[in-house]
ZAZA-420138 format. One record per residue (C-alpha): residue number from 1; residue in one letter; chain; x, y, z. Coordinates in pm, 1 decimal. Layout:
ZAZA-420138
<node seq="NUM" type="A" mol="A" x="X" y="Y" z="Z"/>
...
end
This chain:
ZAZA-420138
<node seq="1" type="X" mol="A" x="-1510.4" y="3519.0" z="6111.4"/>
<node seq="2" type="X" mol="A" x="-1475.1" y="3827.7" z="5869.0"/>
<node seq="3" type="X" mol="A" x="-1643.5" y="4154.0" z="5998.2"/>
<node seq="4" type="X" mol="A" x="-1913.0" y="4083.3" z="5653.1"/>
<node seq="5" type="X" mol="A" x="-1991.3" y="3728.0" z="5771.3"/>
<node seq="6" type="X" mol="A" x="-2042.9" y="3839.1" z="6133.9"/>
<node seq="7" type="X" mol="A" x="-2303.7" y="4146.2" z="6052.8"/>
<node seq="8" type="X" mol="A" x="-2459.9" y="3902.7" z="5814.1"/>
<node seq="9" type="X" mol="A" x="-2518.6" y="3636.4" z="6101.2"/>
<node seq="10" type="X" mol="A" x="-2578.8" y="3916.7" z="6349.4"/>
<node seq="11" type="X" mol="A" x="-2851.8" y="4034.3" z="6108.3"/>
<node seq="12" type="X" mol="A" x="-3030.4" y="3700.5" z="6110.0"/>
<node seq="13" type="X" mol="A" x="-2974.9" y="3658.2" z="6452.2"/>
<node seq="14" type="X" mol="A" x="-3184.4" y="3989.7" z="6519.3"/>
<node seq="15" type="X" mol="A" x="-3466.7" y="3837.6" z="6204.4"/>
<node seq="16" type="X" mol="A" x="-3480.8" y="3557.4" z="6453.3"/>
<node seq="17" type="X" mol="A" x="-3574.2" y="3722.3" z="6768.1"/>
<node seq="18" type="X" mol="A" x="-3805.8" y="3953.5" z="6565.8"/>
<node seq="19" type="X" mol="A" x="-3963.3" y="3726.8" z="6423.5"/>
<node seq="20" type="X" mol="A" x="-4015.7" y="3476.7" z="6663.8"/>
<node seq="21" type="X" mol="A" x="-3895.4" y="3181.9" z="6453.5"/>
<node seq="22" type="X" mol="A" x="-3597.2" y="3026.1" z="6371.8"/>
<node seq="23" type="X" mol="A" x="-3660.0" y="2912.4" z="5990.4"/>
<node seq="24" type="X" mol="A" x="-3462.2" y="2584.9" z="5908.1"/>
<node seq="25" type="X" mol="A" x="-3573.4" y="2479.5" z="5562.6"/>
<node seq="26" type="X" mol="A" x="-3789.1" y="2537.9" z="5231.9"/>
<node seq="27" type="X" mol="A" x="-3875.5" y="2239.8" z="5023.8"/>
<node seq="28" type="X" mol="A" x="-4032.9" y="2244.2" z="4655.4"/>
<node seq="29" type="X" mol="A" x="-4076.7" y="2136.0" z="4361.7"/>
<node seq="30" type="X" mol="A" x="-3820.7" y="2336.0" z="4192.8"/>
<node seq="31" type="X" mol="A" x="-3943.5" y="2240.0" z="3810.3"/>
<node seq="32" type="X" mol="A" x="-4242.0" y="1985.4" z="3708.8"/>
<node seq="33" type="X" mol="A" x="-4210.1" y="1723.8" z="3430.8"/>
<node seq="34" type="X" mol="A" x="-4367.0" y="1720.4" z="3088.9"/>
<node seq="35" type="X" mol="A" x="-4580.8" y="2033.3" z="3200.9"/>
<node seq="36" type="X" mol="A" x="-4543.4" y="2234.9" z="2870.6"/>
<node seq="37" type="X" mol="A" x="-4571.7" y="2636.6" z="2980.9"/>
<node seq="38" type="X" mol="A" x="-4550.1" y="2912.6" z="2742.5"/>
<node seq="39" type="X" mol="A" x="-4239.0" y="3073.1" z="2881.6"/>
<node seq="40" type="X" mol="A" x="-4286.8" y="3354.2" z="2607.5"/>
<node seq="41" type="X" mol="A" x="-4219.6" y="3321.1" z="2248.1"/>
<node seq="42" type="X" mol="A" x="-4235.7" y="2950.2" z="2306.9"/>
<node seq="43" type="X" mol="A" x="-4352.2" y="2661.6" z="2508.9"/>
<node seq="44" type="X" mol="A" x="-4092.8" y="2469.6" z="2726.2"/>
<node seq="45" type="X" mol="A" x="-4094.4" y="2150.8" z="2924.6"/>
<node seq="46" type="X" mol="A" x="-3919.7" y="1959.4" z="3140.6"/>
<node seq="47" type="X" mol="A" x="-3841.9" y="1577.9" z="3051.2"/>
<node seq="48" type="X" mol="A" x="-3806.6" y="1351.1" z="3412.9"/>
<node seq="49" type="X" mol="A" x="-3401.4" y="1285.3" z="3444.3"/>
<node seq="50" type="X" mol="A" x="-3308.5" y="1610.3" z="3303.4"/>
<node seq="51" type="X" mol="A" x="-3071.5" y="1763.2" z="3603.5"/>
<node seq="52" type="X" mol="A" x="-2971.4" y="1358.3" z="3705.9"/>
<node seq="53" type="X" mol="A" x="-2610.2" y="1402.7" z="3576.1"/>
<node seq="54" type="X" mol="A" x="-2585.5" y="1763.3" z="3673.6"/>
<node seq="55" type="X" mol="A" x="-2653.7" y="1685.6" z="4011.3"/>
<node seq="56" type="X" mol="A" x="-2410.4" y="1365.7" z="4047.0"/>
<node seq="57" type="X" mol="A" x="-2130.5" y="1602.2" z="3944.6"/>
<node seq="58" type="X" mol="A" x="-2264.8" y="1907.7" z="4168.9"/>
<node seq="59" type="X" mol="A" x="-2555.2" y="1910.0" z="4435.7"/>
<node seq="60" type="X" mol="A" x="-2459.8" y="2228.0" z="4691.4"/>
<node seq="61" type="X" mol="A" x="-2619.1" y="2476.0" z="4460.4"/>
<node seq="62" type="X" mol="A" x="-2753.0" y="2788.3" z="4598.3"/>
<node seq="63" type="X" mol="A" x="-3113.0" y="2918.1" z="4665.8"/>
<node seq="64" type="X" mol="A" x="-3132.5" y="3289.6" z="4578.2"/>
<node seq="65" type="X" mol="A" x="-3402.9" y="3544.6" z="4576.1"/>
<node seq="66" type="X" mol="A" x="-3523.4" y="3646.0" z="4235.8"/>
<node seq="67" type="X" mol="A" x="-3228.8" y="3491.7" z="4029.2"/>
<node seq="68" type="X" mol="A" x="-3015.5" y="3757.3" z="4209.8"/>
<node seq="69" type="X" mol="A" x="-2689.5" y="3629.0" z="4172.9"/>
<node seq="70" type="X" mol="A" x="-2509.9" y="3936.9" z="4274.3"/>
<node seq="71" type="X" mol="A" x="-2672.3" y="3856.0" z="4686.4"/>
<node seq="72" type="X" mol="A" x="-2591.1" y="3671.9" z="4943.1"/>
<node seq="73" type="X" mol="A" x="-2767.2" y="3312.0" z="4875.9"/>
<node seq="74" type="X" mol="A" x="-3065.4" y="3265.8" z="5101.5"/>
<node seq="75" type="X" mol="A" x="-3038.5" y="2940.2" z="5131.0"/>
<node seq="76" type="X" mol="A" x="-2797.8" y="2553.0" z="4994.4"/>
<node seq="77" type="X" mol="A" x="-2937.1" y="2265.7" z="4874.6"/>
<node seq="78" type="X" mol="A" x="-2915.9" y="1999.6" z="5084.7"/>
<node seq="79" type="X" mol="A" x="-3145.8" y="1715.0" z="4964.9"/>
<node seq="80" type="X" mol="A" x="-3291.4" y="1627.4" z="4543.9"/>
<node seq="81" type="X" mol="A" x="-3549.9" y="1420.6" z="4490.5"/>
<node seq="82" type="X" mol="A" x="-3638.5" y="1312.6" z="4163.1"/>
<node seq="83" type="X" mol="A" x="-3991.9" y="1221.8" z="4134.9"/>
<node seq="84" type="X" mol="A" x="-4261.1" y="1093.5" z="3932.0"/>
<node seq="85" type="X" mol="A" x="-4387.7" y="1495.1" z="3904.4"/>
<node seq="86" type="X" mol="A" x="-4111.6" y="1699.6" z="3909.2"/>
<node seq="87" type="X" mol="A" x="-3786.4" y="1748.0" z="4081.8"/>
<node seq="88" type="X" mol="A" x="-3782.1" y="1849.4" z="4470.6"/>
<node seq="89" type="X" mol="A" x="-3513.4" y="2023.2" z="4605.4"/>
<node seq="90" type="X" mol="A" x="-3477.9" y="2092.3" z="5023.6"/>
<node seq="91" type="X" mol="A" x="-3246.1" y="2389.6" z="5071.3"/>
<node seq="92" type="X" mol="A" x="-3104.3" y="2500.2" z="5439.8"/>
<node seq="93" type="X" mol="A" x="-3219.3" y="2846.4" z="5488.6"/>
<node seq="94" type="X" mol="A" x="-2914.3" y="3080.5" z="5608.5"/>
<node seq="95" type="X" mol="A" x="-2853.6" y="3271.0" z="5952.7"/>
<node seq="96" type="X" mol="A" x="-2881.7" y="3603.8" z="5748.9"/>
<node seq="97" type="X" mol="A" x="-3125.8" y="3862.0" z="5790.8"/>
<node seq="98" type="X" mol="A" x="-3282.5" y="3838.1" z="5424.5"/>
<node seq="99" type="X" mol="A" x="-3281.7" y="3439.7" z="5421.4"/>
<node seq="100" type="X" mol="A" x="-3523.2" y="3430.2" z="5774.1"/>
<node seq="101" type="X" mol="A" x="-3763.0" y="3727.4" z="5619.7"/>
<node seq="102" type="X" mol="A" x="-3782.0" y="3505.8" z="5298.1"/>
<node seq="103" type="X" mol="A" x="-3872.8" y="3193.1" z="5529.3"/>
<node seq="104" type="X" mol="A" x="-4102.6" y="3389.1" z="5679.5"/>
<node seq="105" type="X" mol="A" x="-4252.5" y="3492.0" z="5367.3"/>
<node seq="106" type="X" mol="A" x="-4207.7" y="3153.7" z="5201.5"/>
<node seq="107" type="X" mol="A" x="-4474.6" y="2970.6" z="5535.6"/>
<node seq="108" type="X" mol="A" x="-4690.5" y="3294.6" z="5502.0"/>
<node seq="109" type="X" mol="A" x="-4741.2" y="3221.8" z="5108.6"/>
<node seq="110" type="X" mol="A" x="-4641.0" y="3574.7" z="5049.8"/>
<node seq="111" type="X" mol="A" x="-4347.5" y="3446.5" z="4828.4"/>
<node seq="112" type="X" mol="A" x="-4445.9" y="3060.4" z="4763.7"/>
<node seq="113" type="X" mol="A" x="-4283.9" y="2995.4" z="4404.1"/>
<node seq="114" type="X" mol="A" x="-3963.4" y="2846.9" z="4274.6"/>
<node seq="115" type="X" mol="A" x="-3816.7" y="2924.8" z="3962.5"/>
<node seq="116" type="X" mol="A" x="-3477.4" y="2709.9" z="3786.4"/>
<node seq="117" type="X" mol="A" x="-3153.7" y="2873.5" z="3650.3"/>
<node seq="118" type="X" mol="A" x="-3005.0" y="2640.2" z="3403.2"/>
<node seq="119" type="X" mol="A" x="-2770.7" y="2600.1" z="3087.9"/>
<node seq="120" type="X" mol="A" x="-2937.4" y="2417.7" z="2844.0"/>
<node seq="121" type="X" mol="A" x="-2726.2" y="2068.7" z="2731.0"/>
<node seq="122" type="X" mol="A" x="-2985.8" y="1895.4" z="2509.6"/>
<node seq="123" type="X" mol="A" x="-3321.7" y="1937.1" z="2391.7"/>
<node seq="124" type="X" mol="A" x="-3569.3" y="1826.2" z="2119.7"/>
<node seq="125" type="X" mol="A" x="-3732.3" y="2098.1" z="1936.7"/>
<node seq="126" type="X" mol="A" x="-4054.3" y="2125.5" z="1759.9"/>
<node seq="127" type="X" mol="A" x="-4090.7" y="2413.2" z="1509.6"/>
<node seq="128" type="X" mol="A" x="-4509.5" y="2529.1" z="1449.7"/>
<node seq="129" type="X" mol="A" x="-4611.8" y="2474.4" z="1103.6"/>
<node seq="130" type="X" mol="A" x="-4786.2" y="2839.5" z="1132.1"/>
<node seq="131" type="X" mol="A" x="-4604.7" y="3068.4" z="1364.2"/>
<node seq="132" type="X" mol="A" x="-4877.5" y="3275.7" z="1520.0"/>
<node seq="133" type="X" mol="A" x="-4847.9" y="3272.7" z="1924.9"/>
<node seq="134" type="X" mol="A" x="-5173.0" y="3533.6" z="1914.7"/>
<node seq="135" type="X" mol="A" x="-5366.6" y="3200.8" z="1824.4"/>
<node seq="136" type="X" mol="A" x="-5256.4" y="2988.6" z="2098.6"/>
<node seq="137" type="X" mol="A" x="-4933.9" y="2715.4" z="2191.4"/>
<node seq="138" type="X" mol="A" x="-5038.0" y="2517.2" z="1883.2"/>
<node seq="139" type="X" mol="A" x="-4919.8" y="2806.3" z="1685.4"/>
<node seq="140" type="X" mol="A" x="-4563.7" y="2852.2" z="1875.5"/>
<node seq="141" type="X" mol="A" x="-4266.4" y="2660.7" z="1871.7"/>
<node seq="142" type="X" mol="A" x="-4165.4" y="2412.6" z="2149.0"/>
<node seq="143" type="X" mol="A" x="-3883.0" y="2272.5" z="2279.7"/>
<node seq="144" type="X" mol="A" x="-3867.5" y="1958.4" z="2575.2"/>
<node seq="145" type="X" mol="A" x="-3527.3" y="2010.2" z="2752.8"/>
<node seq="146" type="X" mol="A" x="-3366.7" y="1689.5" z="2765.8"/>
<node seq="147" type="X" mol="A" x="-3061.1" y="1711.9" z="2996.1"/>
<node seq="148" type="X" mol="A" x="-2952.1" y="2064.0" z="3117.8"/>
<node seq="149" type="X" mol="A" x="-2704.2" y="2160.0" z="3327.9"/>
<node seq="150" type="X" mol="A" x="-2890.8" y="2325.4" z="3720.6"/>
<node seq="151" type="X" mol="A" x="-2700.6" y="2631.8" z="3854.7"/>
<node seq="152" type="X" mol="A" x="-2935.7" y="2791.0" z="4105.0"/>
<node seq="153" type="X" mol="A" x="-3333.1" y="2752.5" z="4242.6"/>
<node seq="154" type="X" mol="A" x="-3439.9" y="3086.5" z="4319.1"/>
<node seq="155" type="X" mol="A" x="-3796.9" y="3205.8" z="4536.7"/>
<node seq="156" type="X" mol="A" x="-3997.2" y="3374.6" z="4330.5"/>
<node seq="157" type="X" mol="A" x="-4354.4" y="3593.3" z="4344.2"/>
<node seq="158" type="X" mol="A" x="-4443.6" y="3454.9" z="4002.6"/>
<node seq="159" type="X" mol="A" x="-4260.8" y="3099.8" z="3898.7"/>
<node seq="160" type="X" mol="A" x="-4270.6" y="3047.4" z="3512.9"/>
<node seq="161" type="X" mol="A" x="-4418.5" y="2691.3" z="3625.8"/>
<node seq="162" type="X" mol="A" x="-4753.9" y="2708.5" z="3822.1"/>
<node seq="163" type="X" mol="A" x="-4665.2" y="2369.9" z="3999.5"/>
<node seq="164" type="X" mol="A" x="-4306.8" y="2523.8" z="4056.9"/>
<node seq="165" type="X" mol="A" x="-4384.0" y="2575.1" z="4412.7"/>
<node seq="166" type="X" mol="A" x="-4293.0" y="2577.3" z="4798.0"/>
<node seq="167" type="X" mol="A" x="-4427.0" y="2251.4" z="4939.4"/>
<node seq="168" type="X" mol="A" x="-4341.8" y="2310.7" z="5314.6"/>
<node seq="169" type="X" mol="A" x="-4129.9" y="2539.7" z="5475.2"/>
<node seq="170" type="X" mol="A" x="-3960.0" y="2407.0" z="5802.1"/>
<node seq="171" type="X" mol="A" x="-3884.2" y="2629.1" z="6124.9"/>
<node seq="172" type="X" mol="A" x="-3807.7" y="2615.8" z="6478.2"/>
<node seq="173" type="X" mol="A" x="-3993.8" y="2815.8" z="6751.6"/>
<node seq="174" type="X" mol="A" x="-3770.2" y="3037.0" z="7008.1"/>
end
């Protein structure tokens, strides 16, 4: 093991015994369906079979804090579920340091949403008449992704999604 991979465990093995709690798992719903949200400048949402080819071709994708791709990931997916409201992802949480603080956070509710990184593949637009978002979504532009490509699920403070959530966080005592 390289000396970066052993300081990294060594840090979550010390999380561990400070914290009292071995955390295994986070599942959420990592994105609803056919939830329009104004994600600023326009209103987005999420059509049910969106990721399903992305994740045939690739389903190990990491769970990062913030969208902060330049970390360690806190976590891998290890389960997808697609279903009726949204898609649920189950991610193993690391033996790191950060990863069992953001388990811990994730069962306190300190840090409870989930937020998508994606590249967009297909979508069907709808363009306001009137383009006035000071008067409300009926005013902006919208756009239902279609099929888009998943690259990460990140925990968030404030998801763009209010159903984008943790749904159980799963731990160990020691």
């Amino acid at each position: 093991m390289s000396a970066l991979a052993t300081a990294l465990v060594d840090s979550g093995l010390t999380a561990v015994e400070t914290l009292g709690v071995h955390y295994v798992a986070i599942t959420g719903r990592c994105v609803p369906w056919n939830e329009p949200q104004n994600v600023g400048g326009y209103v987005e949402s999420w059509q049910r079979g969106a990721f399903t080819r992305s994740l045939t071709r690739q389903n190990r994708l990491p769970l990062l804090p913030f969208h902060d791709n330049k970390s360690v990931p806190i976590g891998t997916s290890v389960a997808w579920s697609d279903e009726r409201d949204g898609l649920y992802g189950t991610f193993e949480v690391h033996m790191t340091g950060a990863a069992q603080l953001a388990g811990d956070y994730a069962a306190k509710g300190i840090i409870s949403g989930l937020s998508i990184g994606f590249i967009g593949e297909e979508a069907q637009w709808r363009y306001a008449a009137t383009y006035a978002p000071d008067l409300g979504v009926d005013y902006m532009d919208s756009v239902t992704r279609t099929r888009a490509r998943l690259i990460e699920v990140s925990l968030v403070s404030t998801p763009a999604y209010i159903g984008a959530v943790v749904t159980h966080v799963q731990s160990e005592a020691v």
